[in-house]
C-alpha positions as a Python dict, from the first residue, in 0.01 Angstrom:
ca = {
    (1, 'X'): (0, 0, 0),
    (2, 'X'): (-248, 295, 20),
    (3, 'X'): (-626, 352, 120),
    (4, 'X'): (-970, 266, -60),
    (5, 'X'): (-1286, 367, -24),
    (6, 'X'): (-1630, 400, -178),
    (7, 'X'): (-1741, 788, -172),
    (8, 'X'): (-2017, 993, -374),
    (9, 'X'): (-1765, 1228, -366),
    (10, 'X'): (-1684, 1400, 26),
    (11, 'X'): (-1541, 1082, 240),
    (12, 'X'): (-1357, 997, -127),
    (13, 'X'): (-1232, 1351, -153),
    (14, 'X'): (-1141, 1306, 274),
    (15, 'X'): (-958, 970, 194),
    (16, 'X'): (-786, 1115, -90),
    (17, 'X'): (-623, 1371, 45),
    (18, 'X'): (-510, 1184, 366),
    (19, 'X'): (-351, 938, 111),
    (20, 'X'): (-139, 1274, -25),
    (21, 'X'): (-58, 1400, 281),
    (22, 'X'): (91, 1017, 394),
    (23, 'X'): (265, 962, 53),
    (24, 'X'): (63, 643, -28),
    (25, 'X'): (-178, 584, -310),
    (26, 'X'): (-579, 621, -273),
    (27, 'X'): (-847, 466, -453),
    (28, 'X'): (-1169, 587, -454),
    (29, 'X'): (-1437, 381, -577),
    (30, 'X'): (-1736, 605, -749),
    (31, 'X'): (-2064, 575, -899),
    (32, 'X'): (-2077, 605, -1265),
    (33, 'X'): (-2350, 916, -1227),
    (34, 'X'): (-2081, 1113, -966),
    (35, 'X'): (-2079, 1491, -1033),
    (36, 'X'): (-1809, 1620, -1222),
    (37, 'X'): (-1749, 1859, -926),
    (38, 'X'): (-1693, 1548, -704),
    (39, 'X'): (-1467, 1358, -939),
    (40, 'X'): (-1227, 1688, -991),
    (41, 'X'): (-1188, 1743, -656),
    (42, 'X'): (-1096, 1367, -565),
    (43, 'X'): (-824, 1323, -813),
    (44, 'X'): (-715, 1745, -732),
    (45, 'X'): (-646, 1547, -420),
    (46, 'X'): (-440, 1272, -626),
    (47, 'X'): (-688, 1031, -544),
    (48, 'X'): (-739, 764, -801),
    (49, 'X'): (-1115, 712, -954),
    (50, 'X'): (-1267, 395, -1035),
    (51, 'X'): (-1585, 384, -1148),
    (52, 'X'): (-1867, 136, -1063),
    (53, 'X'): (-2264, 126, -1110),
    (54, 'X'): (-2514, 368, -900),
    (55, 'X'): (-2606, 86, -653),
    (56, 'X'): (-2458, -26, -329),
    (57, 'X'): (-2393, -362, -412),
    (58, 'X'): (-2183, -247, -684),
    (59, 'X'): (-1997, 24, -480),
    (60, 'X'): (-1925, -292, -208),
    (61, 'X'): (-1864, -522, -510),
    (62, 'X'): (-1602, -284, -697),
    (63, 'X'): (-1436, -162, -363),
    (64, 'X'): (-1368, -546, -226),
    (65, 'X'): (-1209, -593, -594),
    (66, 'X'): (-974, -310, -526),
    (67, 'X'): (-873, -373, -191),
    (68, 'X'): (-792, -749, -300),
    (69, 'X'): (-608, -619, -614),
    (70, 'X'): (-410, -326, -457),
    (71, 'X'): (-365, -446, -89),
    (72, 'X'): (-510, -111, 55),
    (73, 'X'): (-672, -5, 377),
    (74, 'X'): (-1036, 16, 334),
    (75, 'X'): (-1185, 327, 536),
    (76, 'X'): (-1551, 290, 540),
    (77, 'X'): (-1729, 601, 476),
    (78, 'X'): (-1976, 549, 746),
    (79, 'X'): (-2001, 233, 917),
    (80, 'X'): (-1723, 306, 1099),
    (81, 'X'): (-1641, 354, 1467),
    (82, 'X'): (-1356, 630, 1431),
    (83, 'X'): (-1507, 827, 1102),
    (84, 'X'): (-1820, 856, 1340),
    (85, 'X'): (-1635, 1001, 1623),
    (86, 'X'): (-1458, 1271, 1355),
    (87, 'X'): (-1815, 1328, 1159),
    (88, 'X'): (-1849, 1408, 1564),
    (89, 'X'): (-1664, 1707, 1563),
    (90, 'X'): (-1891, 1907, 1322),
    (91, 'X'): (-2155, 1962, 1582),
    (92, 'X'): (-1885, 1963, 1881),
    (93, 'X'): (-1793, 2263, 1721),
    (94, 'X'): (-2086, 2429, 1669),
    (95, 'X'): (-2178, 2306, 2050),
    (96, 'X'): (-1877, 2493, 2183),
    (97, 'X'): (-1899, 2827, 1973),
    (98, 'X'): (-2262, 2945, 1989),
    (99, 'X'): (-2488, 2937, 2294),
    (100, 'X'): (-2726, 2667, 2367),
    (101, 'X'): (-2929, 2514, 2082),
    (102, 'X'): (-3252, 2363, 2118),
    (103, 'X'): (-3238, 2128, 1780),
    (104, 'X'): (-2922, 2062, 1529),
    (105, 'X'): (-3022, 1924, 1195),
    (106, 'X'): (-2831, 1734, 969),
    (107, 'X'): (-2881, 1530, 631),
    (108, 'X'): (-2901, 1146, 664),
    (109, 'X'): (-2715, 897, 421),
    (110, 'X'): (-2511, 672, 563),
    (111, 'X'): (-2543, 795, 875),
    (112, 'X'): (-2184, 900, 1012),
    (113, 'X'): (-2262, 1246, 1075),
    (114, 'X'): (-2626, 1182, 1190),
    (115, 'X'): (-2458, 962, 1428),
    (116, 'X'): (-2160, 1137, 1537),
    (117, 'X'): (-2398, 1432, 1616),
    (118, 'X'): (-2624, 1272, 1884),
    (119, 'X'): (-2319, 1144, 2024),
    (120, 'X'): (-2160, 1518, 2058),
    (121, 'X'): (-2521, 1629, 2192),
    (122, 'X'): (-2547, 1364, 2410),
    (123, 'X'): (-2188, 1465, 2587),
    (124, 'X'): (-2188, 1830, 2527),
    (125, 'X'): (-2560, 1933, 2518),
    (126, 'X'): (-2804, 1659, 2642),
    (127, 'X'): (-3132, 1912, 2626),
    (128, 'X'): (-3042, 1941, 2254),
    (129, 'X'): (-3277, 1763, 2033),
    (130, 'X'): (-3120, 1621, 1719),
    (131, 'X'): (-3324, 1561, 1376),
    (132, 'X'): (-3195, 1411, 1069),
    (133, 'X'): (-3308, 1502, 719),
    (134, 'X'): (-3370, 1277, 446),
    (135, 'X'): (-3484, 1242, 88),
    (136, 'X'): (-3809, 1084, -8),
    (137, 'X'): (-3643, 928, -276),
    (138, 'X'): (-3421, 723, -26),
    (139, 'X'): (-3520, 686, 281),
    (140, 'X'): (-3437, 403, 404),
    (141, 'X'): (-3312, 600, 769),
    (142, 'X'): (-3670, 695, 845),
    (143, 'X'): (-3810, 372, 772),
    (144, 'X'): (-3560, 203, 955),
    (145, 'X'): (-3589, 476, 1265),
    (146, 'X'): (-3984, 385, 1222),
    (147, 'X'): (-3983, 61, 1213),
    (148, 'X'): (-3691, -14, 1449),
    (149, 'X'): (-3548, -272, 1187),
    (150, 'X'): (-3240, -175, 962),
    (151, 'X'): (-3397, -177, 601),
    (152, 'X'): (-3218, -53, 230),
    (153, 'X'): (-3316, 55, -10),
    (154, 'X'): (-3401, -115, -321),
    (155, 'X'): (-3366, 160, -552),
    (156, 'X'): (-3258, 541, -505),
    (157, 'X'): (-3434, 822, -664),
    (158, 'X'): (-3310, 1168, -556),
    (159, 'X'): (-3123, 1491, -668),
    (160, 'X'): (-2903, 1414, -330),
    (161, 'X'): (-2632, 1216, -436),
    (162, 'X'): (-2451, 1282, -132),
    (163, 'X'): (-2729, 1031, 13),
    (164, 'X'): (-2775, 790, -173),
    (165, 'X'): (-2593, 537, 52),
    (166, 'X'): (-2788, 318, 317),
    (167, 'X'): (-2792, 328, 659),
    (168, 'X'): (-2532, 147, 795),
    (169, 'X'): (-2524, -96, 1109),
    (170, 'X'): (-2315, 114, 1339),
    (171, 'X'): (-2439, 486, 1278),
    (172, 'X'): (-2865, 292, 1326),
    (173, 'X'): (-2748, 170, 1674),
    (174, 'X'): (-2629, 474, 1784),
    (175, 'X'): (-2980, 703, 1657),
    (176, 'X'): (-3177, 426, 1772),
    (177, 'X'): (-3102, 545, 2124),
    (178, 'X'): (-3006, 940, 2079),
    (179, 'X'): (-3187, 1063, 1773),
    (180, 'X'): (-3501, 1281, 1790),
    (181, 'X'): (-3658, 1222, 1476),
    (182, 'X'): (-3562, 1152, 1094),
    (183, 'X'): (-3795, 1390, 867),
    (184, 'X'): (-3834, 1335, 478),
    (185, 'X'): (-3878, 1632, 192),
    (186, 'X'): (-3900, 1626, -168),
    (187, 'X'): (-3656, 1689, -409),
    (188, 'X'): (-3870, 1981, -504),
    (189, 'X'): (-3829, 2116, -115),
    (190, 'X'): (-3475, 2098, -125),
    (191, 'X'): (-3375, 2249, -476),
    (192, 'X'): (-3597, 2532, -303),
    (193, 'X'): (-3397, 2557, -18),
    (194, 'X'): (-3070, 2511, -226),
    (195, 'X'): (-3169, 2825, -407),
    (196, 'X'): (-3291, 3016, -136),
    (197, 'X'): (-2862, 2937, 41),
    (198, 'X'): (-2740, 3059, -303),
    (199, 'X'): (-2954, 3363, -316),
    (200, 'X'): (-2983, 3494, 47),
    (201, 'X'): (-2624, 3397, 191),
    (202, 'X'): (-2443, 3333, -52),
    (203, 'X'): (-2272, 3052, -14),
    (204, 'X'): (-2222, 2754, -266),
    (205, 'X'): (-2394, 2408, -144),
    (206, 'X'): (-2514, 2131, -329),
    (207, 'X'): (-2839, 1949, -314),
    (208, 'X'): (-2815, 1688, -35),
    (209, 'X'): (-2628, 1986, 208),
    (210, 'X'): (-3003, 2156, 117),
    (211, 'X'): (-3213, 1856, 283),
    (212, 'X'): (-3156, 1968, 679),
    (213, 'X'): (-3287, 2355, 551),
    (214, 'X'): (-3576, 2239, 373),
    (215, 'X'): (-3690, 2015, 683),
    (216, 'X'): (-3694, 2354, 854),
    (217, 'X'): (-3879, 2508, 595),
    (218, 'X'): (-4174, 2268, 549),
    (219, 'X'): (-4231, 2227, 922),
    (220, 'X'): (-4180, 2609, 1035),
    (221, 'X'): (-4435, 2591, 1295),
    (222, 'X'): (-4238, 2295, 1470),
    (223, 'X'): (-3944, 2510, 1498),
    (224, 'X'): (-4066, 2865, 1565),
    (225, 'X'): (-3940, 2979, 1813),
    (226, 'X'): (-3634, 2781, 1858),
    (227, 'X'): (-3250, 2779, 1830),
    (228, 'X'): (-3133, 2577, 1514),
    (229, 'X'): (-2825, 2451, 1418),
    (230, 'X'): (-2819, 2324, 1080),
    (231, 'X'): (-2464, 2191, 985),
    (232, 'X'): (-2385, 2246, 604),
    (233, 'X'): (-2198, 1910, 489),
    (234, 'X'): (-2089, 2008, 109),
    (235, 'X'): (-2048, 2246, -184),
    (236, 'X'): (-1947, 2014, -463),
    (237, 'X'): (-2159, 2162, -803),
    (238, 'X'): (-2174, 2155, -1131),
    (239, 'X'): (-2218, 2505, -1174),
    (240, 'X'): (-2276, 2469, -1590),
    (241, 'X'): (-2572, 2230, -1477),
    (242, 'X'): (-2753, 2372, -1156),
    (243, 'X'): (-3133, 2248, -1056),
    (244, 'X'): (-3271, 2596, -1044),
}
C-alpha cells in the first residue's frame, strides 16, 4: 500500500525513492515553507507531496491522516531504531577511510545522524569525541543534552530547515550516554560558513549542512590542533534565492 513519512525534504526524498525502486506509492508529508529544491527532488523521485503547516504537531497530525487514509508504512525520519543504524553508516565510513579522528561533527535535528554517529564511534573509534551542531533558533538538543530532560521546541526560528524537527526519544537516549557536547551558532555563523563551502571547495550545500562548519569556526581554539571530521548531510538550494 506504499510508505509515508514526514521529511523537510532528505528522509522524504530517501523514502521516496525506496518507494520507486519497490513499485509502491510514497507519501511524503511537507511543511508548507519546504524549499523548492526539496519538493523537486521528492516528487523527481515519484514521491507524492502533501503539504501541512511549519510545526511538528502538524507534520504528526497530517502524516497520521495519511497513513489512516492510504494504509501505508510510516518510516519515521528519526525516531527510529533501523534509520539510526543507516544514518550510522555516514561516519562508519568516514571511520574506515581516513586515519584516526579526534572529533566528528554533525548537525542536530531530529537526531538520527547525531545518534547513529556516537554509536559508529563508540564501535569503531571509542577515543573519538563526537559534537553535534545546532541552531540557536531551535535548539531544543542542547537544552535537552543540558538539562538531561527531553524538551521541544515551542517555536522554530532558523535558516536550517533541515532542523527544524525536535529531538526525538530514541536518538536523546542514545547521546545522553555517547555524545560529547551539542554546540549552538547563529544563523549569521552558518550562512558564513555556507559561503565560505561554496567559495573555497566548491561544493553545493545548504544551510543546515553549514551548522557542524560554523561550530568549528566560532570555537577555533577548541579544535586547533585536531583531526575533524565534519560529515556534510545535504545540498538541496534554491539557487535563484541564496542567503549570501
Amino acid at each position: 500500500k506504499g510508505l509515508a513519512t514526514h521529511s523537510s525534504g532528505n528522509h522524504g526524498q530517501a523514502v521516496a525513492a525506496m518507494a520507486q525502486a519497490l513499485g509502491v506509492p510514497a507519501y511524503i508529508v511537507m511543511p508548507e515553507n519546504s524549499t523548492k529544491a526539496k519538493v523537486a527532488a521528492v516528487q523527481g523521485y515519484g514521491g507524492e507531496v502533501i503539504y501541512c503547516e511549519s510545526t511538528q504537531a502538524a507534520r504528526e497530525a497530517t502524516l497520521q491522516r495519511v497513513v489512516e487514509e492510504k494504509g501505508a508504512y510510516f518510516i519515521h525520519p528519526y525516531d527510529d531504531w533501523d534509520v539510526i543504524a543507516g544514518q550510522a553508516t555516514c561516519a562508519k565510513e568516514l571511520l574506515e577511510e581516513v586515519d584516526v579522528l579526534h572529533t566528528i561533527l554533525v548537525p542536530v535535528g531530529g537526531g538520527g545522524l547525531v545518534s547513529g554517529t556516537c554509536l559508529s564511534a563508540k564501535y569503531l573509534s571509542p577515543t573519538t569525541e563526537v559534537i553535534g551542531g545546532e541552531p540557536t533558533g531551535a535548539d531544543d538538543a542542547f537544552r535537552s543534552f543540558s538539562s538531561g530532560n527531553l524538551v521541544g521546541n515551542e517555536s522554530v526560528n532558523t535558516i536550517c530547515d533541515g532542523l527544524r524537527a525536535s529531538l526525538g526519544q530514541k536518538p536523546f537516549s542514545i547521546i545522553q550516554e555517547h555524545l560529547t557536547d551539542i554546540v549552538t551558532v547563529t544563523d549569521k555563523e552558518v550562512v558564513h560558513a555556507m559561503r565560505l563551502i561554496w567559495e573555497r571547495m566548491k561544493i553545493v550545500i545548504e544551510p543546515s549542512c553549514a551548522v557542524p562548519f560554523a561550530v568549528v569556526l566560532k570555537n577555533t581554539e577548541r579544535f586547533a590542533g585536531k583531526r575533524l571530521g565534519i560529515i556534510l548531510t545535504g545540498g538541496n538550494v534554491d539557487v535563484t534565492n541564496l542567503p549570501f
